[in-house]
N, C-alpha and C positions, 0 to 999 in steps of 0.2 A: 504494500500500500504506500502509497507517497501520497503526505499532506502537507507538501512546501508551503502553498500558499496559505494554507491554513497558520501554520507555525509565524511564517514572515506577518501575518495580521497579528496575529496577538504579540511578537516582539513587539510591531513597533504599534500597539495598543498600550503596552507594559513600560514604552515612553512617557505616557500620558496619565497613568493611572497608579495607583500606590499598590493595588494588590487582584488578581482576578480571580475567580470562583465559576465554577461548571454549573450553569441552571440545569439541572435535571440530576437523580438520583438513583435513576435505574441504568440498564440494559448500554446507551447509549451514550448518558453521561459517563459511566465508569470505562467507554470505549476513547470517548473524547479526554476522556483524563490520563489513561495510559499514553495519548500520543502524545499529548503536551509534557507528562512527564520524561517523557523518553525522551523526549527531547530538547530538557533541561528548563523548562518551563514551571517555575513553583507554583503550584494551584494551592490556594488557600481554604481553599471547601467548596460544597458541596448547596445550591442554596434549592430551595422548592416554595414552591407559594405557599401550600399549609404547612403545621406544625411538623416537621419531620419525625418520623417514625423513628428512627433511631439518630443517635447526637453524634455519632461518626460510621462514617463508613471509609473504609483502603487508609484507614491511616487518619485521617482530615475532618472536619469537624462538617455536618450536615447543620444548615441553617434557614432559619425561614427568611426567605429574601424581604421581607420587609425591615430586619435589622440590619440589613448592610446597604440597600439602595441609595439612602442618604448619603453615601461615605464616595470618595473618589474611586470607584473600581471599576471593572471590566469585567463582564459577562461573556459566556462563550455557551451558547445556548448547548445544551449534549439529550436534545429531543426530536421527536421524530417531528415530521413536518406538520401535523395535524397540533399539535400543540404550539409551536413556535408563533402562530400568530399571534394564541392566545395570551401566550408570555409577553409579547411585544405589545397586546392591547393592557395587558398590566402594568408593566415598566412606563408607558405614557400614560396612564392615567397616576399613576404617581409619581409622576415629571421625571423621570429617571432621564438621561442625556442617552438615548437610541444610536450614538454616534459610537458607545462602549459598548456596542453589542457584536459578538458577529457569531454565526448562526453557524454552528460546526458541526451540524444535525446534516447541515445541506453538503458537507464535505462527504458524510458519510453516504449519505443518498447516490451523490455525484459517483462517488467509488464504485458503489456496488450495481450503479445501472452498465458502467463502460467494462465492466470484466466481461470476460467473454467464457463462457462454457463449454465451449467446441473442446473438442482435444485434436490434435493434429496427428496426423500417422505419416 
């Protein structure tokens, strides 16, 4: 899998911002967190719109995004596409800066539509 551009966004996100977090908590998030961790990207948790079910997961603390939205950070949505709006119509209704978002739901999407299943003989 190569997610250059994914990584090159969130570096130079990590310009701009004091710390970023994985919206999502499942399946997708914990895929989006391996890559940035792999490559060398510190993720600071884990955030979900309700009360999280558990207070850490892989190491990192799970948090309800409404304690950190206030604060200078960076979102990397880790959901599938049918949620991602929805997250994006929360983050603007609580004036969250859309500009610290970038959607690494859609990297995975991207991936997994261009593999190709053929095998060659």
């Amino acid at each position: 899998m190569y997610y250059g551009e994914l990584i090159d966004r969130v570096k130079n996100l990590l310009e701009k911002v004091d710390d970023v977090y994985v919206y999502g908590a499942g399946m997708k998030g914990k895929e989006i967190y391996y890559i940035l961790t792999r490559n060398s990207i510190d993720v600071k948790g884990f955030l979900t719109t309700d009360e999280p079910e558990n207070e850490e997961l892989l190491g990192i603390p799970v948090k309800k995004a409404s304690t950190v939205i206030n604060r200078n950070v960076g979102i990397v949505l880790g959901v599938g596409d049918i949620y991602a709006q929805e997250i994006m119509d929360y983050l603007n209704e609580n004036t969250f800066d859309t500009d610290s978002v970038i959607n690494g739901g859609n990297y995975l999407s991207i991936d997994r539509n261009v593999k190709s299943l053929k095998k060659t003989i």
